[in-house]
C-alpha positions as MATLAB code, in Angstrom:
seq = 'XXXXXXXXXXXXXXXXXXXXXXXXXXXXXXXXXXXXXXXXXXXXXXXXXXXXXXXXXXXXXXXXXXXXXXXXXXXXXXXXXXXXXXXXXXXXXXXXXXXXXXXXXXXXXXXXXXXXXXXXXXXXXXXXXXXXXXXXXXXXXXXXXXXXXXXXXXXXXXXXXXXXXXXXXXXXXXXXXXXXXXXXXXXXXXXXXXXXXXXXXXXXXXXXXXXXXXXXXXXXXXXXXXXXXXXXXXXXXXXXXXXXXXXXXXXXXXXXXXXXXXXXXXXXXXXXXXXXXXXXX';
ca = [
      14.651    1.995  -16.096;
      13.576   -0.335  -18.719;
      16.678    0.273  -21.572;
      14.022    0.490  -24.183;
      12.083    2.969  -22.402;
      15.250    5.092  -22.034;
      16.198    4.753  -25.353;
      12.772    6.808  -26.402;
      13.379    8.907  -23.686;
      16.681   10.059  -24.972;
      15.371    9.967  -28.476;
      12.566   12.761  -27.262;
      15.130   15.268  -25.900;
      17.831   14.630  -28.616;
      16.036   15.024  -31.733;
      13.915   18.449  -30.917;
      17.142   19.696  -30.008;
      19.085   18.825  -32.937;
      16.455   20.280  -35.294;
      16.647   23.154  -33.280;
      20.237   23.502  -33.595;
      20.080   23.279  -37.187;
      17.144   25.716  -37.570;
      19.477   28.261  -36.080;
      22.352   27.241  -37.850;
      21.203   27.746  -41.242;
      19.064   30.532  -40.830;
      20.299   32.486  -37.597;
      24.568   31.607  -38.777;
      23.564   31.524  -42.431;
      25.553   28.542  -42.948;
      25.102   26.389  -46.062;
      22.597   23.059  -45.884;
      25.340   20.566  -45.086;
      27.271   22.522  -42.777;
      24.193   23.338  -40.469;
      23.197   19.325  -40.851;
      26.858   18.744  -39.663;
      26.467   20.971  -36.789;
      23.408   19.325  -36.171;
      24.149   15.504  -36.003;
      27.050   16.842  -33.514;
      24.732   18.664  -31.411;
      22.455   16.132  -31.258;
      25.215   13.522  -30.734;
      26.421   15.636  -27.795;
      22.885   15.856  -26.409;
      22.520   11.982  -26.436;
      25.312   11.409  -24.577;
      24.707   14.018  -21.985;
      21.307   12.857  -21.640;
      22.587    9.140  -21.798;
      25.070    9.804  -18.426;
      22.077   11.792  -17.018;
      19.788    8.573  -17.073;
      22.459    6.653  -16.380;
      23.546    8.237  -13.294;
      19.753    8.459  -11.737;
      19.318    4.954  -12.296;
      22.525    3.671  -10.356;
      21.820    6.109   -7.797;
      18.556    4.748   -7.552;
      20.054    1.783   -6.708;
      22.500    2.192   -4.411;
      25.392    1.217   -7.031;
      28.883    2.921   -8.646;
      29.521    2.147  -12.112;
      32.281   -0.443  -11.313;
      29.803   -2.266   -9.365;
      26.687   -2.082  -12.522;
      29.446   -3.117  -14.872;
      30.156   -5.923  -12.650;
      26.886   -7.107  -11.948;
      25.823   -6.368  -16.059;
      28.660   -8.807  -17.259;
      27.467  -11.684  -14.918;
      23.650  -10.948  -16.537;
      24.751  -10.941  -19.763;
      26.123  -14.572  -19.385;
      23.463  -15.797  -17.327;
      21.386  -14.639  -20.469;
      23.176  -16.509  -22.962;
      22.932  -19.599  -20.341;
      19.145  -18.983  -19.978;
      19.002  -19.023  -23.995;
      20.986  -22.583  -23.863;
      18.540  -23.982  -20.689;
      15.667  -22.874  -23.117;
      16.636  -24.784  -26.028;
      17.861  -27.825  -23.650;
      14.680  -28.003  -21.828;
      12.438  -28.150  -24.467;
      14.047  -30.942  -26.518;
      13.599  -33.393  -23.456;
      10.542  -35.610  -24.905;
       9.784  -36.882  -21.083;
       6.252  -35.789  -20.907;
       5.450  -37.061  -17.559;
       8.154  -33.842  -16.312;
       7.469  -31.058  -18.350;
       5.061  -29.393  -16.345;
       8.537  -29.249  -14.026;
      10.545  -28.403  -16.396;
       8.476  -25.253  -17.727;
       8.192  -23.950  -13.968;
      11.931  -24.473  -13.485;
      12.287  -22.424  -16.498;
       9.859  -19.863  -15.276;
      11.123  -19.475  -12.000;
      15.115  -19.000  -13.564;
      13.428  -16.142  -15.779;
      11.473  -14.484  -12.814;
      14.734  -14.416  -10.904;
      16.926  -13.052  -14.048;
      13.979  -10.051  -15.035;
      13.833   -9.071  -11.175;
      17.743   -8.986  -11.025;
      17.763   -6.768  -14.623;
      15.090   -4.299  -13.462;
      17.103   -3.490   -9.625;
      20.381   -4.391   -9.927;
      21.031   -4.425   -6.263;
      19.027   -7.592   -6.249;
      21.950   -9.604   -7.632;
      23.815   -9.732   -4.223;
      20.989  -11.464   -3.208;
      20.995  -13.918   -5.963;
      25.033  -14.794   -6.140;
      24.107  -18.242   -5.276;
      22.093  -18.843   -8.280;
      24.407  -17.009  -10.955;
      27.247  -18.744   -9.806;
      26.295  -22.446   -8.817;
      22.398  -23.088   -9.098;
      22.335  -21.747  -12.495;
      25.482  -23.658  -14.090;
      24.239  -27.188  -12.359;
      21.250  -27.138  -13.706;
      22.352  -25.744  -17.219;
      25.127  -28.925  -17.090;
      22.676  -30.908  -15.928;
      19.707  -30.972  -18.487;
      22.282  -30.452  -22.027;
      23.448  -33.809  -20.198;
      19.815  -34.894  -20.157;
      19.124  -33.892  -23.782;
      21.916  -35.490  -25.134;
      21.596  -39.031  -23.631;
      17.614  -38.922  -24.421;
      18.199  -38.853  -27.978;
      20.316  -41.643  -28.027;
      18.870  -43.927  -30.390;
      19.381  -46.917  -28.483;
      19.795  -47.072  -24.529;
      21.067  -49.739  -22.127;
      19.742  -50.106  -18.569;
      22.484  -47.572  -17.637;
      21.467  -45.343  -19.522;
      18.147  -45.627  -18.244;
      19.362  -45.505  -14.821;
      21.396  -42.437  -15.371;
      18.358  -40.304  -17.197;
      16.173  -41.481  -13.629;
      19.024  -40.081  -11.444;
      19.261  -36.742  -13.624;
      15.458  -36.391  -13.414;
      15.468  -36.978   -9.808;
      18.478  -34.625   -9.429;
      16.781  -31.651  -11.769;
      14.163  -32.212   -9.373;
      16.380  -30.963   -6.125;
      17.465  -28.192   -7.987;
      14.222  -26.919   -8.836;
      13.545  -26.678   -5.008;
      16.953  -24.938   -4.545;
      16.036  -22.152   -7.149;
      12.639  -21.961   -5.544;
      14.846  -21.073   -2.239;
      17.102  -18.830   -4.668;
      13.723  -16.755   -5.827;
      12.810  -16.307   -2.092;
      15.828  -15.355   -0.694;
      15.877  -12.540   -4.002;
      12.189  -11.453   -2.347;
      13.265  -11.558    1.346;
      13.760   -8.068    1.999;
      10.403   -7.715    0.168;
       8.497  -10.088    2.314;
      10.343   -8.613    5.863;
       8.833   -4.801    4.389;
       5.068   -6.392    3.585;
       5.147   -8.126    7.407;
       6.591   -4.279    8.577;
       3.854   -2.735    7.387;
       1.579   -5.171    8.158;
       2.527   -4.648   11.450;
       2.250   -1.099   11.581;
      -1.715   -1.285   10.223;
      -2.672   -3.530   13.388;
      -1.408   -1.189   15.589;
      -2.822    1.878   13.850;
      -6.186   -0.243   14.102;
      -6.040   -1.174   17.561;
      -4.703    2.373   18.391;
      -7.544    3.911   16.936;
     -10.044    1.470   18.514;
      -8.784    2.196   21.522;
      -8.894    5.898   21.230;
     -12.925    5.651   20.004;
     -13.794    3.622   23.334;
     -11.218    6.038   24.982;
     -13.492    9.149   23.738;
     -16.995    7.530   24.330;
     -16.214    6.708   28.060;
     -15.232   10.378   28.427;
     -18.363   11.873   26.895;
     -20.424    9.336   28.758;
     -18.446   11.043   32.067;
     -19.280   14.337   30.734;
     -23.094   14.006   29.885;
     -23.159   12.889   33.752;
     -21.539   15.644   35.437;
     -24.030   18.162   33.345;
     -26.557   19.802   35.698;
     -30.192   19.359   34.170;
     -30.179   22.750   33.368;
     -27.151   22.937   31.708;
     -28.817   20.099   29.234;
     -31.290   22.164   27.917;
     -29.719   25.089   25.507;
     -32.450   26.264   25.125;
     -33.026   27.891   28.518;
     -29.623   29.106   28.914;
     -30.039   33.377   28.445;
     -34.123   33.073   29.387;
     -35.327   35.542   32.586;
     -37.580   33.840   35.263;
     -40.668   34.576   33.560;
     -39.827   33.354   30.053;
     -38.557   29.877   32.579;
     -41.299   29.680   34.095;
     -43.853   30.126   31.136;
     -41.539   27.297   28.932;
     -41.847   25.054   32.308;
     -45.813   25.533   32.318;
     -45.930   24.762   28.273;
     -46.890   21.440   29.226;
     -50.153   19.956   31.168;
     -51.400   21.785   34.696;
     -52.534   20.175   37.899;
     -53.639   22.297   40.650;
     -53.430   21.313   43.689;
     -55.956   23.152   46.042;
     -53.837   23.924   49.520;
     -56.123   26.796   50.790;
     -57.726   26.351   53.990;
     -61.192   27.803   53.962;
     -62.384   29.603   57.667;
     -65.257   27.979   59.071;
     -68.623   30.040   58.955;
     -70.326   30.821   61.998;
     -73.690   28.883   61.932;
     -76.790   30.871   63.114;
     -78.658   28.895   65.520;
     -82.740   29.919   65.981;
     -83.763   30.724   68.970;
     -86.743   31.109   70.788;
     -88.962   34.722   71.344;
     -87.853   34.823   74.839;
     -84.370   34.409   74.876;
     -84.566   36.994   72.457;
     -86.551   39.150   75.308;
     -84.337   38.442   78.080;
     -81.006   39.231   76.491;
     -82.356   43.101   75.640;
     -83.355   43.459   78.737;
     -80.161   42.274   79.940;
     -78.077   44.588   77.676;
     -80.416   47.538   78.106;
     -79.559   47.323   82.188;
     -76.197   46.834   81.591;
];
């Protein structure tokens, strides 16, 4: 937690309480003004602390550390600040235009590294390399720099040697470049993790969508024609029958009509001659 941040937060729980202690204390105890303020500042003292430890303790455990370690680690930050302080000053009294834009992203990148190593101390494991050799070099090297540019008068060796330091500053701007990225490794491997994870979940559910459509396809297929239409599921013959004849009729005539006997005229005589017949008979 950001020490400032905890400092309100402290100052939020401690002074309620303390007024609250003295409230009581001179009204509840009926002790006099300046003993209840007394009893007061020591409550409030006592709540400080306690609230102090409390902090304190989340925050290492947060991190992973025991105090030995945090005092450790906050002993090496508070030099590397007052070496940061001197790089500052150093830096900027270098009147070589033609590298400042360099020099103020070296600078940056030294800051970035020190902030992100303040904030999670656990970080500073990672970073040993450039507390305890990046850090001093370049420190040594550019108060070196700053003092031999402001010479008022310089040789050719002199000359030669402020080339060489530039060229050297250089190098070690690309090793604390390395330093910063080897501080945001663990980062990087959890943002390719995760990454990772998203394909998959995006394939898997791709796959699972053409899985599902192929298996309703297979379903729609298997579904008598009947079984398609809800709406005749329940429905007698009849009511069938009458929703199946809603639509256009054809008739189709398959009757076979009997032939009809023809009568044939025939003559007076033939008419005779079969009465005659049928009366003998």
């Amino acid at each position: 937690m950001n020490p400032f941040l905890s400092f309100l937060v402290r100052s939020a729980v401690t002074i309620p309480s303390a007024i609250m202690i003295w409230i009581i204390s001179f009204f509840s105890l009926n002790n006099t003004f300046w003993v209840s303020s007394g009893i007061s500042l020591v409550g409030g003292a006592l709540i400080f602390g306690i609230a102090s430890l409390y902090t304190g303790s989340q925050f290492l455990k947060k991190n992973g550390l025991t105090r030995k370690e945090y005092r450790y680690i906050k002993k090496n930050l508070d030099e590397a600040k007052q070496k940061i302080s001197r790089l500052h000053k150093s830096l900027f009294s270098i009147r070589h235009l033609p590298s400042l834009k360099e020099r103020v992203e070296l600078l940056r990148v030294i800051r970035k590294i020190y902030n992100m190593t303040k904030r999670e101390p656990k970080r500073f494991y990672q970073a040993e390399r450039f507390y305890f050799s990046h850090l001093d070099s370049v420190l040594e090297l550019t108060e070196k720099y700053a003092f031999l540019s402001t010479q008022p008068k310089r040789n050719r060796e002199i000359e030669w040697s402020l080339a060489e330091t530039r060229a050297t500053l250089s190098e070690m701007s690309k090793l604390v470049e390395k330093d910063l990225y080897h501080v945001l490794e663990n980062d990087i491997d959890n943002l390719n993790f995760e990454i990772d994870v998203a394909k998959y979940s995006i394939n898997t559910g791709k796959g699972s969508k053409e899985e599902l459509a192929g298996n309703m396809l297979k379903s729609e297929q298997a579904v008598s024609p009947e079984d398609r239409n809800p709406k005749l599921e329940g429905k007698s013959d009849s009511e069938s029958e009458k929703t199946e004849s809603s639509g256009p009729r054809y008739f189709i005539n398959t009757k076979i009509d009997e032939k009809e006997e023809i009568k044939v005229p025939v003559s007076r005589e033939t008419r005779y001659k079969d009465n005659d017949r049928r009366f003998k008979e």
